[in-house]
C-alpha positions in Angstrom: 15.8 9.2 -6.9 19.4 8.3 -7.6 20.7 11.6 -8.1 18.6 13.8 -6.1 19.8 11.4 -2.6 23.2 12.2 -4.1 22.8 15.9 -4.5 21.2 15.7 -0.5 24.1 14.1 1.1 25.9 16.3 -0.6 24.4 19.6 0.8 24.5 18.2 4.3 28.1 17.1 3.9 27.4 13.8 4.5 30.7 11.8 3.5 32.3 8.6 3.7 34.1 10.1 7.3 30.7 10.3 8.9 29.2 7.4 7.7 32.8 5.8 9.4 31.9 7.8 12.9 28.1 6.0 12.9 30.0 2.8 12.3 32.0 3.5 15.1 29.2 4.6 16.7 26.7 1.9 16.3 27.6 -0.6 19.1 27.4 2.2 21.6 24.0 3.2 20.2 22.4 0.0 19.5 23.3 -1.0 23.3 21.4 2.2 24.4 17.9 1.2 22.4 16.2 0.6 25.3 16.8 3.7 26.8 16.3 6.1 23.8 13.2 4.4 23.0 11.9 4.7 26.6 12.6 8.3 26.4 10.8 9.0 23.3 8.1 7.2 24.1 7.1 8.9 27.7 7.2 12.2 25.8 4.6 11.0 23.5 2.3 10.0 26.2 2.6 13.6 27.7 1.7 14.8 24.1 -1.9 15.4 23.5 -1.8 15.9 20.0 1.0 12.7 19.9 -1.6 10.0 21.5 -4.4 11.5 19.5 -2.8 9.8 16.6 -2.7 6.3 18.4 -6.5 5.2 18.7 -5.2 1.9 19.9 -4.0 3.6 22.8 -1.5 1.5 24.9 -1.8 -1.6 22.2 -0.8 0.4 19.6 2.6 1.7 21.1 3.1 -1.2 22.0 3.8 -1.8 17.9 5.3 1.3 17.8 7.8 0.7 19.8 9.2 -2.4 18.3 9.0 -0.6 15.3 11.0 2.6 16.2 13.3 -0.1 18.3 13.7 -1.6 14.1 14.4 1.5 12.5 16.6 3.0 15.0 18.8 -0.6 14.5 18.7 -0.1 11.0 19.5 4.0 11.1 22.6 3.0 13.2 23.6 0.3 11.0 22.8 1.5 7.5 23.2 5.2 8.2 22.4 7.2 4.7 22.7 4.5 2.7 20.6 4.4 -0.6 18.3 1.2 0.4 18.1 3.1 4.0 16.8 6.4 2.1 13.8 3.9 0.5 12.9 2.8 3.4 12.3 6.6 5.3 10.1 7.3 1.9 8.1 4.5 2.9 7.8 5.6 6.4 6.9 9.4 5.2 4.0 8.0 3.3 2.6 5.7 6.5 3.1 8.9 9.0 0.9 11.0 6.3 -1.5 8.0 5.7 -1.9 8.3 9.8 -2.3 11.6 9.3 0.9 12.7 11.3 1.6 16.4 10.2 4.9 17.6 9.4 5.1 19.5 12.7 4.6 16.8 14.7 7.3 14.5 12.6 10.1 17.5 13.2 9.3 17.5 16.9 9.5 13.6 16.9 12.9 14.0 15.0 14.5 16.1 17.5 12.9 14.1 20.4 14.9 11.5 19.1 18.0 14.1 18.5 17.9 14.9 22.3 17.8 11.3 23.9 20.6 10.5 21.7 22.7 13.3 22.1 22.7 12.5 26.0 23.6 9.2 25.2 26.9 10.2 23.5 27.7 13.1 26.4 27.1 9.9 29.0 28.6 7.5 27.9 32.3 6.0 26.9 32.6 6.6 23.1 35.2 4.8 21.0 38.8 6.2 20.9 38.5 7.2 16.8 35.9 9.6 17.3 35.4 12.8 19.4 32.0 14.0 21.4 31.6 16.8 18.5 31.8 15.0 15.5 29.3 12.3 17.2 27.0 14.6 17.8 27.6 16.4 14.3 27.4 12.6 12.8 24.5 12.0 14.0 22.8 15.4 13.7 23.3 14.9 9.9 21.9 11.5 9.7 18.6 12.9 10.9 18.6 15.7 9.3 19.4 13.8 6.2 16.2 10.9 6.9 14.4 14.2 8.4 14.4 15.4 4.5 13.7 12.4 3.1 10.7 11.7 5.4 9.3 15.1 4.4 9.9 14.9 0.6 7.6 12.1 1.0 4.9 14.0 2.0 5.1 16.6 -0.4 5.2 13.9 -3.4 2.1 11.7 -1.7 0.0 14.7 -0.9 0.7 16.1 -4.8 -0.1 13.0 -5.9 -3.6 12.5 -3.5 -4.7 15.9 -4.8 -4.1 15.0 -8.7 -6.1 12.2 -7.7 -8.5 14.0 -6.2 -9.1 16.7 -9.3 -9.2 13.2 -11.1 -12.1 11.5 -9.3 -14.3 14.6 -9.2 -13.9 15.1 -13.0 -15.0 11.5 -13.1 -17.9 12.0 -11.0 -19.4 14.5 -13.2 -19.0 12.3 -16.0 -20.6 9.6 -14.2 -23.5 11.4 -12.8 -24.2 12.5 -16.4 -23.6 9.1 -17.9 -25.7 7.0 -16.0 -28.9 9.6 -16.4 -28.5 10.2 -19.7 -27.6 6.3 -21.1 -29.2 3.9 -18.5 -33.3 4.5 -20.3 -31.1 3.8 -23.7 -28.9 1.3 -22.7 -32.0 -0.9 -21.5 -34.3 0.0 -24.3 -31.6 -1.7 -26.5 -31.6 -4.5 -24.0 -35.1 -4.6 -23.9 -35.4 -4.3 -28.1 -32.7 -6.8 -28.3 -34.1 -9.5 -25.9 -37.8 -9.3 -27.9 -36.2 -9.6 -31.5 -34.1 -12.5 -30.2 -37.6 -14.5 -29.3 -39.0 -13.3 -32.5 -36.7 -14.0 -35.2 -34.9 -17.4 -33.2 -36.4 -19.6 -35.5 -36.3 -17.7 -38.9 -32.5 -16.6 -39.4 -29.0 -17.9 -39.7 -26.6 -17.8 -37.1 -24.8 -15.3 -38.0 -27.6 -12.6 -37.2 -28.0 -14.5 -33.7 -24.2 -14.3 -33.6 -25.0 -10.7 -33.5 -27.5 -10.2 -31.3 -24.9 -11.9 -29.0 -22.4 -9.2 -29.5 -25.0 -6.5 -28.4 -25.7 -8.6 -25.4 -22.1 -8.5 -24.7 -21.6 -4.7 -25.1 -24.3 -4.2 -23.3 -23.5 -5.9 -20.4 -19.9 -4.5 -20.6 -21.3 -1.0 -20.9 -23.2 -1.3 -18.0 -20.3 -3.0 -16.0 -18.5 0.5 -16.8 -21.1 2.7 -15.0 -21.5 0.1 -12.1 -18.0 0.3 -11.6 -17.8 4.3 -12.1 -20.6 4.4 -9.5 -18.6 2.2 -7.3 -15.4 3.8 -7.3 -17.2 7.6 -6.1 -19.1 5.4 -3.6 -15.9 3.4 -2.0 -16.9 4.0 1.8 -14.9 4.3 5.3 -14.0 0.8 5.9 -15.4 -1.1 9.0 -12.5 -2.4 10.4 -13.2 -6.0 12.5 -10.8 -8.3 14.2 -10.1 -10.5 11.5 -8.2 -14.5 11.3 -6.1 -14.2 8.5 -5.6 -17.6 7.8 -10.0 -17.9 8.1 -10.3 -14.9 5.3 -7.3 -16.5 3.0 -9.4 -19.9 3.3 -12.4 -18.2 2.1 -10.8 -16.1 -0.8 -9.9 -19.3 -1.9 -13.6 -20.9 -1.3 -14.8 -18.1 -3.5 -12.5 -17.5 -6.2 -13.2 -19.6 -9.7 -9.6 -20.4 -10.6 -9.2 -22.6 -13.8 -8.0 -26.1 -13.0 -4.7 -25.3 -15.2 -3.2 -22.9 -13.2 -1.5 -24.2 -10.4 -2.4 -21.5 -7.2 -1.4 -21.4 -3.8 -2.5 -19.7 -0.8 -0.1 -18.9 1.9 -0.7 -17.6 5.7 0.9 -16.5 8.4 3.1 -19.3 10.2 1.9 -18.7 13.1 -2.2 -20.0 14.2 -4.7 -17.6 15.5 -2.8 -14.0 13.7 -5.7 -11.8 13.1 -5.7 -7.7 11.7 -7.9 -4.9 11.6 -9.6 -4.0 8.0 -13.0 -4.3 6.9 -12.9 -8.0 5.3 -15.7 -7.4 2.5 -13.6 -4.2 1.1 -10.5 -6.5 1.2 -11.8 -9.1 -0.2 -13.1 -7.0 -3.4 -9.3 -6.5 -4.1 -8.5 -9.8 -3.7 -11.0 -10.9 -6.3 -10.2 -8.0 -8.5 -6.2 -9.1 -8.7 -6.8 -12.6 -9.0 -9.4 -11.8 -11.7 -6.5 -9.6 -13.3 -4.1 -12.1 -13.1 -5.5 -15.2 -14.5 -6.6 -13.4 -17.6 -3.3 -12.1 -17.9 -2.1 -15.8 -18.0 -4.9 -17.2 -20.3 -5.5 -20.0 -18.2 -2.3 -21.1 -17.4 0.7 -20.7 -15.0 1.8 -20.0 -11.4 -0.3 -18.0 -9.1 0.5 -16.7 -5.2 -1.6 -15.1 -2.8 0.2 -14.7 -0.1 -0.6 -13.0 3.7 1.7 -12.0 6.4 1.2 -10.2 9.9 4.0 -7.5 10.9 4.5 -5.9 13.9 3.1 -2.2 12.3 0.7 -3.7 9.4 -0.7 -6.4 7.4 0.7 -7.2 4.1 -1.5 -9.1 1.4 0.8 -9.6 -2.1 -0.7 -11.4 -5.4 2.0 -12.3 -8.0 1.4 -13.8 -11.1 3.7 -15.8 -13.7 1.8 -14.0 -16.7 3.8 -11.9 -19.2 3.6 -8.6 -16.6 2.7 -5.0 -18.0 4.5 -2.8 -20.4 7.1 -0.7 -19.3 5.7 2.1 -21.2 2.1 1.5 -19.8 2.9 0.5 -16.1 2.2 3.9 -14.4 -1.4 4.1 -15.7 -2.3 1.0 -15.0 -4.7 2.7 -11.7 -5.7 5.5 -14.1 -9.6 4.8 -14.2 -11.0 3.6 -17.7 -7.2 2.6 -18.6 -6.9 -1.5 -19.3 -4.2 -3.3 -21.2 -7.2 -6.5 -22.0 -9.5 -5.3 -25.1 -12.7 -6.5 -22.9 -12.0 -4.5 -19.6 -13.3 -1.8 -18.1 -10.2 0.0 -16.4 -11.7 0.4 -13.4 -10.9 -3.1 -11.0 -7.0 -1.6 -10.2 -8.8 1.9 -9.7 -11.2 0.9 -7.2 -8.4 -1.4 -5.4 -6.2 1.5 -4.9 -9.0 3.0 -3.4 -10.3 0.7 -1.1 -6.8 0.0 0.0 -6.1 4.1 0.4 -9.4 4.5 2.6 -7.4 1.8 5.0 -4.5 4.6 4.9 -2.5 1.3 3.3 -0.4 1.4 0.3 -0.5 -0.1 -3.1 3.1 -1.5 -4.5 4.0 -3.2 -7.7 6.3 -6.0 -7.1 8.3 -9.0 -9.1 6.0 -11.6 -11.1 6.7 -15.5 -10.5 9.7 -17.3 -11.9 11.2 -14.3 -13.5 7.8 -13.3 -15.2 4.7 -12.0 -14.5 3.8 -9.0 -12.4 2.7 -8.8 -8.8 1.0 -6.3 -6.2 1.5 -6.0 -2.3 -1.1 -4.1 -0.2 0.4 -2.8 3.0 -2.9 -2.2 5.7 -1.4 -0.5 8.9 -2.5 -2.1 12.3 -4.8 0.1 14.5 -6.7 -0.8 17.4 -5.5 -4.2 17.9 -3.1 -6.8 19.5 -1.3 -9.2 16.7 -3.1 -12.3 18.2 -6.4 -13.2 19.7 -7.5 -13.2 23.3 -8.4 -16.2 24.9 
């Protein structure tokens, strides 16, 4: 990403002079949030196709609001700067999860273009700059987050549609595999089972031995096609209001987490936070990364499961102080049927990027514990409903 921001500052003639006139600029700016933000806002509420994209109605912009109100702070303060670029990818990705199109994001840009260019003409701009090169400034800042906002699209949607091809291809697999092998698969069982009570008494252990590794394989080989079938049946969540610190306390209740590794489970600070996802489906990934990381850690080390309540979305992360993933194997570790344990069935990451994708959240790989490890942060956007509960 390094180079190609480069080469886009660049070709917008974005230089260290304009990123001086923001500077200059930003106090004027930052004073005039509450204006700018009012502005935008009442021309999304004349916007049919705008609202359509806030369920939540008034609750919802609401969020919004203190959310543009965070970015626009951090557009006048950061301008084009390279952690500033990372986070307009991000947003790209949580506009096309919402299922914002591009035409609307260009007219929101210049919405936003318009309010502030009547700031500048209005007010009393510093002596080191001119009205021009504001407005030029500035015109080239969002033109420049504009791009990056877009390329995000492009690189998600690419990415949904590989996907996509991926998942059908695994459907006819699946279809195929569990007609053709689930009459063999328990006949074996079934021949397996009835030689075990037959011969218990008459051989050494080492043939019962083996009839315990046919057990195993079977089981495992029908854990495959359970989970295949599960991943082309993940459904369209039912989002509830949901008590964050009430579903943390029963992950907890529910998980089996050996005695040797020390785990914590961590809320929000604040009593009474609740979200909007459907709990069961959430709770399936929670299981399935705890699962992940205490074999990674063979029984022992550090474990976090941590929740927290934003103004825009719900974050759940799980970090680990195992020996993390292979550089080499880290981007197909959500390829179905790929595992890095030589007893798994490459399918609980798969099926947790999926549940977590029908939420239109996002699946990030973070830092491990104490240096080590690996860890994963699920980002669930907020719909329909206020951050805590009604009395």
């Amino acid at each position: 990403m390094t180079q190609e921001f480069l080469n886009f500052k660049r070709y917008l003639r974005i230089d260290d002079r304009t990123a001086d006139i923001v500077g200059f600029l930003n106090p004027v700016l930052s004073g005039s949030l509450d204006r700018i933000v009012k502005s935008f806002y009442e021309r999304m509420r004349t916007h049919e196709e705008a609202m359509a994209r806030f369920p939540g109605g008034e609750k919802q912009l609401e969020r919004q609001e203190s959310a543009l109100r965070s970015w626009l702070l951090d557009l006048f303060a950061n301008g084009a700067s390279l952690e500033s670029s990372d986070a307009q990818i991000r947003i790209g990705t949580v506009h096309l999860s919402a299922a914002v199109n591009e035409e609307l994001m260009i007219a929101s840009m210049n919405w936003l273009r318009i309010d502030i260019s009547s700031v500048l003409r209005e007010c009393e701009l510093p002596k080191e700059v001119g009205l021009y090169e504001s407005i030029d400034a500035i015109n080239k800042l969002l033109d420049f987050n504009l791009g990056l906002i877009l390329t995000s699209y492009w690189r998600v949607l690419q990415e949904r549609v590989m996907n996509a091809d991926r998942l059908i291809l695994i459907g006819q697999y699946t279809a195929a595999i569990n007609h053709e092998l689930r009459n063999p698969l328990g006949v074996i069982g079934t021949s397996a089972y009835l030689l075990r009570r037959e011969i218990s008494d008459k051989v050494s252990g080492n043939t019962i031995k083996h009839l315990d590794k046919i057990d195993r394989s079977l089981e495992r080989a029908n854990s495959i096609i359970a989970g295949l079938m599960r991943l082309l049946r993940v459904e369209k969540p039912k989002r509830d209001r949901v008590d964050l610190d009430r579903f943390l306390a029963e992950q907890e209740d529910h998980l089996l987490i050996p005695s040797t590794i020390v785990s914590e489970f961590r809320g929000p600070a604040q009593e009474g936070v609740v979200a909007m996802f459907d709990a069961t489906q959430l709770g399936q990934v929670v299981e399935n990364l705890v699962r992940n990381a205490i074999d990674a850690m063979e029984g022992k080390g550090k474990l976090l499961v941590e929740l927290t309540n934003g103004p825009t979305a719900v974050e759940l992360s799980v970090r680990d102080s195992g020996p993390g993933i292979p550089a080499e194997t880290i981007n197909q570790i959500f390829d179905p049927l790929f595992s890095t344990k030589s007893f798994g069935t490459g399918l609980g990451l798969t099926l947790a990027k999926a549940i977590v994708e029908s939420h239109s959240g996002s699946f990030r790989i973070v830092d491990g514990l104490d240096g080590k490890g690996i860890g994963f942060t699920i980002r669930i956007p907020h719909y329909l409903e206020p951050s805590k509960m009604d009395d």
